[in-house]
C-alpha positions in Angstrom: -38.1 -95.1 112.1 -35.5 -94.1 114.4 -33.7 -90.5 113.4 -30.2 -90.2 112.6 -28.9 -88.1 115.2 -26.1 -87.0 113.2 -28.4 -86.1 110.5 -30.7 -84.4 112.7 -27.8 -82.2 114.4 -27.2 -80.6 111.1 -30.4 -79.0 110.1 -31.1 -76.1 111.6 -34.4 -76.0 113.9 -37.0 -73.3 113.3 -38.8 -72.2 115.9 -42.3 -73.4 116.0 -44.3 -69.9 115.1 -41.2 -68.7 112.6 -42.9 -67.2 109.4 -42.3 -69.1 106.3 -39.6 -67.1 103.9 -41.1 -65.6 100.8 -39.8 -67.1 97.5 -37.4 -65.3 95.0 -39.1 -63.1 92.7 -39.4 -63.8 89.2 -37.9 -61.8 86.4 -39.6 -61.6 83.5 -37.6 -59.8 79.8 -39.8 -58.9 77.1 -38.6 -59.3 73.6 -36.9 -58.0 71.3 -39.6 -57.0 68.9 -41.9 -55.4 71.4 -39.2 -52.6 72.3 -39.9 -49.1 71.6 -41.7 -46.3 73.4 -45.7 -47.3 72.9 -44.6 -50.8 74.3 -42.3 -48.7 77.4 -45.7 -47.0 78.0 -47.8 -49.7 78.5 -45.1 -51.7 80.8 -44.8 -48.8 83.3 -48.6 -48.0 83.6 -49.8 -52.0 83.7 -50.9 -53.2 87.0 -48.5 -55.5 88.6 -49.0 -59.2 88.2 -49.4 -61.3 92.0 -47.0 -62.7 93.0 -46.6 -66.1 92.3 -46.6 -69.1 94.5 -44.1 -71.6 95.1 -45.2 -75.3 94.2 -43.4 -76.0 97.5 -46.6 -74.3 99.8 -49.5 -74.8 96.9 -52.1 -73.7 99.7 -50.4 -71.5 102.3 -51.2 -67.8 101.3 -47.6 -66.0 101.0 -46.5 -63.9 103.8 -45.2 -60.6 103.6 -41.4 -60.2 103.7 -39.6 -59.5 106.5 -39.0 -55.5 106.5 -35.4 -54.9 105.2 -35.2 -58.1 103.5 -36.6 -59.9 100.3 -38.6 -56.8 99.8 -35.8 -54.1 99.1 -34.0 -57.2 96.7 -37.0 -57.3 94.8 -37.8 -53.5 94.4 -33.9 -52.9 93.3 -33.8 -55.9 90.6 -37.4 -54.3 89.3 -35.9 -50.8 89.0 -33.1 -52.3 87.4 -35.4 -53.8 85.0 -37.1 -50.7 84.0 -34.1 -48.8 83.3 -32.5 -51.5 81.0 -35.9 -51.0 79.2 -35.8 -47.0 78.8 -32.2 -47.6 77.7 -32.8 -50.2 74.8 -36.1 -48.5 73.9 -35.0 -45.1 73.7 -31.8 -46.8 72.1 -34.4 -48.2 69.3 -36.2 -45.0 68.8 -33.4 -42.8 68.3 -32.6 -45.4 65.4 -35.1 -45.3 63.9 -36.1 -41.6 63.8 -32.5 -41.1 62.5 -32.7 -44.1 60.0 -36.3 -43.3 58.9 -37.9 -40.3 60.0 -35.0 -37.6 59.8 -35.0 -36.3 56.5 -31.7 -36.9 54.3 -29.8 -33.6 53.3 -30.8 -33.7 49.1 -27.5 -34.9 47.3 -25.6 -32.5 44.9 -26.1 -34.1 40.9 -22.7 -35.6 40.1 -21.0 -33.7 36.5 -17.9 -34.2 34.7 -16.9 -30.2 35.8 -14.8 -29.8 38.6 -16.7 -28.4 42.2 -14.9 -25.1 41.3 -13.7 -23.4 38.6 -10.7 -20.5 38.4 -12.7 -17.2 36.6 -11.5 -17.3 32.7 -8.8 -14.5 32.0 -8.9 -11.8 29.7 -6.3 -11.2 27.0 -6.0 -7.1 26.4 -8.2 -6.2 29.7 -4.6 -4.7 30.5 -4.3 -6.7 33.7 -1.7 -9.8 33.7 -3.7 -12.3 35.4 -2.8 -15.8 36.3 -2.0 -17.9 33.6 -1.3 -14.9 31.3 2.3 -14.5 30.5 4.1 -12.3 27.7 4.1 -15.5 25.5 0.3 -16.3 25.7 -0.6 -12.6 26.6 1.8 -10.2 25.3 -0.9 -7.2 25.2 -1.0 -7.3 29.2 2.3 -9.1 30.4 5.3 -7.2 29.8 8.8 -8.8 30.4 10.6 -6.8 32.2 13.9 -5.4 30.3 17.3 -4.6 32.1 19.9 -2.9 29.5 22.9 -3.6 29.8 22.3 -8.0 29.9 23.6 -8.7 26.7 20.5 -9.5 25.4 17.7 -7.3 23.3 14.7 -7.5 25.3 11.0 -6.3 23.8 10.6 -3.5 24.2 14.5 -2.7 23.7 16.0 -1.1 20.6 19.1 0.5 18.9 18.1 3.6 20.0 17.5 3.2 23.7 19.7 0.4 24.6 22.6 0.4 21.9 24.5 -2.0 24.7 21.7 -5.1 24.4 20.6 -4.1 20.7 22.3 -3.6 18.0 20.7 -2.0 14.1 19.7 -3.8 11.7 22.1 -5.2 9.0 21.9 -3.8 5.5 22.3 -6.2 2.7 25.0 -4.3 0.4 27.0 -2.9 2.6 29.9 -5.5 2.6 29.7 -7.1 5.9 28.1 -10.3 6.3 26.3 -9.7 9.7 24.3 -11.7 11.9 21.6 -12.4 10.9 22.8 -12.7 7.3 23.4 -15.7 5.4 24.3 -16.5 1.6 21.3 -17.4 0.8 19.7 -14.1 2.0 22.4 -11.9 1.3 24.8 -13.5 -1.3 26.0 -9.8 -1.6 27.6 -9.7 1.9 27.6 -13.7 2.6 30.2 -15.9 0.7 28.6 -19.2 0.2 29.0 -22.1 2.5 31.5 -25.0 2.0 30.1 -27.6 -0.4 29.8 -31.3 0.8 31.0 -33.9 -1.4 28.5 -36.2 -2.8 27.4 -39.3 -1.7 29.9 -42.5 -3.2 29.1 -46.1 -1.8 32.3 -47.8 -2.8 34.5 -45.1 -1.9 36.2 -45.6 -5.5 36.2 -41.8 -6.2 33.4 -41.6 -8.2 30.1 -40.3 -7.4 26.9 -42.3 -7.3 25.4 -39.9 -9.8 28.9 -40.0 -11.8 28.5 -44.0 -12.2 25.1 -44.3 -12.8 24.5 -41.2 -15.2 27.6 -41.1 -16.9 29.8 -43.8 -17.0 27.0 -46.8 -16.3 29.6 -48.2 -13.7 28.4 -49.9 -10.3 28.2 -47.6 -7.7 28.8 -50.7 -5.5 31.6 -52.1 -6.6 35.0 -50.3 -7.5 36.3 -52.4 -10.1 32.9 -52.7 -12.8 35.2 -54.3 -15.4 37.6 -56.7 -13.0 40.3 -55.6 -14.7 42.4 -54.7 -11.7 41.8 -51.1 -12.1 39.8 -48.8 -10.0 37.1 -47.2 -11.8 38.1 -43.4 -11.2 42.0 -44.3 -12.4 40.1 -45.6 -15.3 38.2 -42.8 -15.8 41.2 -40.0 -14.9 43.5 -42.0 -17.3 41.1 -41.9 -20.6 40.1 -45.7 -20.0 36.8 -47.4 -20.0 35.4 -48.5 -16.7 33.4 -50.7 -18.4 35.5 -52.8 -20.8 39.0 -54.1 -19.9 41.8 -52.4 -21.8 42.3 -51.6 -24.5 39.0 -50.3 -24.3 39.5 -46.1 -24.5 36.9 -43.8 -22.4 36.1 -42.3 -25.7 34.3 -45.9 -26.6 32.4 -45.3 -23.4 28.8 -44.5 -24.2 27.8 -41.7 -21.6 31.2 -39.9 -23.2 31.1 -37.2 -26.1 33.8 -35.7 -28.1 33.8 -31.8 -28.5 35.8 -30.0 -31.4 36.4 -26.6 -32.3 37.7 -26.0 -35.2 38.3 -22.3 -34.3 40.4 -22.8 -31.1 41.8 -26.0 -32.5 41.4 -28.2 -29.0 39.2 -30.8 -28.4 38.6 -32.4 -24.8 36.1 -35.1 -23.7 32.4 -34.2 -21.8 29.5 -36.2 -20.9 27.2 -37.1 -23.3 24.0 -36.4 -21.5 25.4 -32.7 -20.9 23.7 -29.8 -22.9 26.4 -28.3 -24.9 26.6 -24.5 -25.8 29.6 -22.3 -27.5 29.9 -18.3 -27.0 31.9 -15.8 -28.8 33.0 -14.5 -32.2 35.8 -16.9 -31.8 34.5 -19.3 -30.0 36.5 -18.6 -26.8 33.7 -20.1 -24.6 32.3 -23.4 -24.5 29.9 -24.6 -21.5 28.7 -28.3 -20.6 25.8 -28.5 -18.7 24.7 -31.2 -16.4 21.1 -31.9 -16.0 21.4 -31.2 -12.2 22.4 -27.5 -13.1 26.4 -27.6 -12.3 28.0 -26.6 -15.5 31.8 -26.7 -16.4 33.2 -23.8 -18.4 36.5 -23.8 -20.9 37.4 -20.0 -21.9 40.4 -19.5 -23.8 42.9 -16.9 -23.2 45.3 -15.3 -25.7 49.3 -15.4 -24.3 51.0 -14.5 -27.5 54.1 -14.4 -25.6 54.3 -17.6 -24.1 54.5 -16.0 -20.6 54.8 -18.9 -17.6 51.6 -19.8 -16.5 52.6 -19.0 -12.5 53.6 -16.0 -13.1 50.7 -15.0 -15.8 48.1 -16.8 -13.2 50.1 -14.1 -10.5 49.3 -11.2 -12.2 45.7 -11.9 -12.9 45.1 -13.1 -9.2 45.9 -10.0 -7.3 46.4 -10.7 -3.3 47.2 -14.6 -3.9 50.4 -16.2 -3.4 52.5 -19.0 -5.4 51.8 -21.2 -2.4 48.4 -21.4 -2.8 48.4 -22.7 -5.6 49.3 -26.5 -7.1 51.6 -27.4 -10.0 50.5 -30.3 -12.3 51.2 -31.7 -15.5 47.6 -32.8 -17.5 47.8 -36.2 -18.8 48.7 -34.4 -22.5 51.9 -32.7 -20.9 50.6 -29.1 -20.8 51.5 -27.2 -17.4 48.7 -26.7 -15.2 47.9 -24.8 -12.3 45.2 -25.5 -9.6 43.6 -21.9 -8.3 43.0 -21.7 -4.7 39.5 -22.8 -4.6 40.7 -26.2 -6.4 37.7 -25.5 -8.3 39.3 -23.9 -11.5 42.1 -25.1 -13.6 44.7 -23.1 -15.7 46.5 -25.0 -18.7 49.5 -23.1 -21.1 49.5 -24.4 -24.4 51.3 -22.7 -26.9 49.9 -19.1 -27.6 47.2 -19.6 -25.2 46.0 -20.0 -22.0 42.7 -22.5 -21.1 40.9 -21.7 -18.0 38.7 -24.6 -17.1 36.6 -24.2 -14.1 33.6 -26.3 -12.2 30.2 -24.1 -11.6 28.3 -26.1 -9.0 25.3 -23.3 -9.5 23.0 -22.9 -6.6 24.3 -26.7 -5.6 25.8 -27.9 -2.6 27.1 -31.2 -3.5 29.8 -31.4 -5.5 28.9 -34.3 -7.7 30.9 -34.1 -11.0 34.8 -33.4 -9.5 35.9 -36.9 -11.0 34.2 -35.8 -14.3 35.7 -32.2 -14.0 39.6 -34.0 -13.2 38.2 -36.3 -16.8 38.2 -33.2 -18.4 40.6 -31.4 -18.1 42.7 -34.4 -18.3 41.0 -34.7 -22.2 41.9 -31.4 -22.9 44.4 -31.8 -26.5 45.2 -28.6 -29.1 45.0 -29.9 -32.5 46.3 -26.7 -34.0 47.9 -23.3 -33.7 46.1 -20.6 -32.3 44.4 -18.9 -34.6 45.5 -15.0 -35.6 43.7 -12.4 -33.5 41.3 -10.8 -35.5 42.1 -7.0 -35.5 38.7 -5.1 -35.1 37.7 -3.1 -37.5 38.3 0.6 -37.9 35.5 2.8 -36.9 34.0 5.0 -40.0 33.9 8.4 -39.5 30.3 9.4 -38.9 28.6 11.1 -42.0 28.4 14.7 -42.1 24.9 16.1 -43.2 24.9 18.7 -46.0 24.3 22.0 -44.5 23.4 23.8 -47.4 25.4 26.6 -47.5 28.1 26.8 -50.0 31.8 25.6 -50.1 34.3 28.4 -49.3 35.7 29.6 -52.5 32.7 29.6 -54.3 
């Protein structure tokens, strides 16, 4: 067959007594599961395997490398080799001494107490520690004072700071003074203003006036329809619960007092304790069950004196304007005190003081029934003589026993 001299002019002709190149050399890894020192060992220190021969030359012996050639490429990818093995397997060791054979530092048990604790204070070791203050700790924690702040400090008295502290107020002594009140010190203290009481329909009479007294609604201010307001009714003498000509006296939570000594007689609520004082019966007191009690006490003005100017010269220190001029319902003069709390009616020969006790109350429940009153209030007679008091007996001598002169 005749040669291609094409072909033939691009291969390369070796020379006749060339040496035959020696084949690549062959890599081989070891797996993963045989890493680890022991295994490192026993790589280094086995004997090397021949070197293998190419299927190309099956039987010619290889040939030794060409000095400087496949020799040195083989010894560096060997090394390379190696120290890819120290690397992994000292890489594996190093695991697992840390991950096995290292012992563990012993965990700390887990409580419900905090890792630390501030040391427990002392009360009365006489050092203010923290947390202590002269609230919780007043035995070791003083405030500190400053006289002269305006205010009285512990530690602060009368005596040494007179400017921050001043004494102690003496129940007695006529001066209501801080901190004093009429219900400790009703000797100093006047007593506070009363409130009215409570009314639901705003018709002027209590809840406890309609339901205790009169029997009227306390929500509605017209019980009887009639046109009238309840407390008109009531103020006027008529029954709140019938239409007229139904009287208040009909009413059956109302009472008719009499006294046949005084000769008056006046209207007063049923349920009301009565009671009657005096040789001449000059006091008569109505008692509620809540404890406010209204008094009558009659005074003698055998000579007709105007009641303004009599009222003047009982009141000492209060003026005509501070009072109120009325007429009752019966056509007496009357004169409202100051306090609007008392009443003072002229009638002939006599003077009635009517006045509204609210006791140790501070509601006034019963004005409406207080205004009925008063507005009752009728003489049926003259007033009676004044009874001139006895004259006082000469005390009795005791016989001495010596004999009358003369004798």
């Amino acid at each position: 067959m005749a040669t291609n001299p094409t072909e033939k002019s691009n291969q390369l002709e070796r020379p006749a007594d060339a040496a035959t190149p020696a084949p690549e050399p062959v890599i081989h890894v070891i797996p993963d599961k045989f890493y680890g020192a022991a295994l490192r060992k026993r790589v280094v220190d086995a004997p090397k395997a021949p070197p293998t021969v190419s299927p190309k030359s099956p039987t010619a012996p290889p040939k030794p490398p060409a000095p400087g050639g496949a020799k040195k490429k083989g010894s560096s990818a060997v090394i390379i080799a190696l120290v890819v093995v120290l690397l992994l397997g000292g890489g594996g060791g190093a695991a697992y001494y840390f991950l096995y054979v290292k012992p563990k530092p012993a965990t700390p048990p887990i409580t419900n107490q905090p890792p630390t604790q501030p040391p427990k204070t002392v009360c009365g070791n006489g050092q203010c520690e923290s947390g202590e203050t002269t609230d919780n700790c007043s035995a070791d924690c003083q405030a500190k004072t400053e006289c002269g702040n305006g205010q009285c400090e512990a530690g602060e008295t009368a005596e040494n700071c007179a400017k921050d502290c001043q004494p102690k107020p003496t129940c007695g002594d006529g001066k209501c003074e801080s901190p004093e009140t009429y219900a400790t010190c009703q000797a100093d203290c006047p007593p506070p203003e009363p409130l009215p009481s409570k009314d639901s329909d705003s018709d002027g009479l209590t809840d406890i006036e309609e339901t205790s007294i009169y029997g009227t609604n306390p929500n509605d201010p017209d019980t009887d329809h009639d046109s009238f307001v309840d407390v008109n009714e009531v103020l006027n003498l008529f029954n709140p619960l019938k239409p007229s000509p139904s009287m208040l006296a009909d009413n059956p939570g109302i009472a008719t007092y009499r006294n046949t000594v005084q000769n008056y007689e006046l209207l007063y609520p049923s349920s009301w304790q009565k009671r009657v004082n005096g040789d001449q019966e000059q006091e008569a007191y109505f008692t509620a069950p809540t404890g406010e009690f209204i008094e009558v006490l009659v005074e003698a003005n055998p000579e007709n004196r105007q009641i303004i100017d009599w009222f003047l010269e009982k009141s000492p220190g209060v003026s005509s304007s501070q009072v109120q001029s009325l007429r009752t319902r019966n056509g007496y003069e009357e004169i409202i005190g100051p306090d609007r709390m008392t009443a003072f009616i002229a009638t002939p020969g006599r003077i009635f003081v009517v006045s509204y006790n609210l006791g140790d109350q501070m509601e006034i429940r019963y004005k409406a029934t207080f205004q009925m009153l008063i507005a009752s209030l009728k003489v049926t007679g003259p007033a009676p003589v004044p009874v001139a008091p006895a004259p006082a007996e000469p005390p009795a001598t005791e016989p001495t026993g010596q004999p009358a002169a003369g004798q």
